[in-house]
C-alpha positions as CSV (number, residue, x, y, z in Angstrom):
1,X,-30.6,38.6,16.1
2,X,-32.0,37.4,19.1
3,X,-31.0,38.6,22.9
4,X,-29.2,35.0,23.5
5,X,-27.0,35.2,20.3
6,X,-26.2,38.5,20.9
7,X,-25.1,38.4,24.5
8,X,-23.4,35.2,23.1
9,X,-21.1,37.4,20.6
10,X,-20.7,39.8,23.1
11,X,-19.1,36.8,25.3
12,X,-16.8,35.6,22.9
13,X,-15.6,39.3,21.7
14,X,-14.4,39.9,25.2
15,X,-12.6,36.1,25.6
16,X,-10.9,37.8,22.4
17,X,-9.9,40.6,23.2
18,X,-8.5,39.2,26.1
19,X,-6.9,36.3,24.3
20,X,-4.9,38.5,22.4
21,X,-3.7,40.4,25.4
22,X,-2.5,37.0,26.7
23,X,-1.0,36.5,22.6
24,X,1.0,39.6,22.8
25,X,2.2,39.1,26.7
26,X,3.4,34.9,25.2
27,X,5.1,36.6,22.3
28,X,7.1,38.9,25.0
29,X,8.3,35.4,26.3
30,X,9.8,33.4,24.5
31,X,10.4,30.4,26.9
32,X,7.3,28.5,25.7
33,X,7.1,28.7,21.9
34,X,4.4,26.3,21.5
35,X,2.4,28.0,23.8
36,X,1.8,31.4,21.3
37,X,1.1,28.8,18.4
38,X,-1.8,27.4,21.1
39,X,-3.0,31.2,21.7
40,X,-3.5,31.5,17.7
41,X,-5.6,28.4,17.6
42,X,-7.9,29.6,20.0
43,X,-8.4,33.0,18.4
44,X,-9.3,31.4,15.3
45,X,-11.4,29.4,16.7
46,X,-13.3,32.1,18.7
47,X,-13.2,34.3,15.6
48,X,-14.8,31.2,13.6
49,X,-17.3,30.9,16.0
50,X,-18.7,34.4,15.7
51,X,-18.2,34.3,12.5
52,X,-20.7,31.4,12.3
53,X,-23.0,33.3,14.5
54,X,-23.1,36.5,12.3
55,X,-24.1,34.4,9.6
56,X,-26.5,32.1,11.0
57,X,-28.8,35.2,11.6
């Protein structure tokens, strides 16, 4: 793995860690139910994209 890809995954393993900080805190409220549905989306996206990145190298 090159230095760009792996500063890359680095990147996107922090915005999903903290994603899922932000999931558990939406869960705790319950005033916005589409919004946790929207916070799943985007950590399977993020954990699709490093997915791909793992196994483009």
């Amino acid at each position: 793995m090159d230095k760009k890809t792996k500063k890359k995954l680095e990147i996107l393993r922090q915005r999903l860690e903290k994603t899922q900080k932000i999931l558990v805190a939406a869960r705790q409220q319950t005033d916005e139910a589409d919004e946790v549905e929207k916070i799943e989306q985007q950590i399977s996206d993020i954990k699709a994209e490093i997915s791909k990145l793992k196994n483009s190298n």
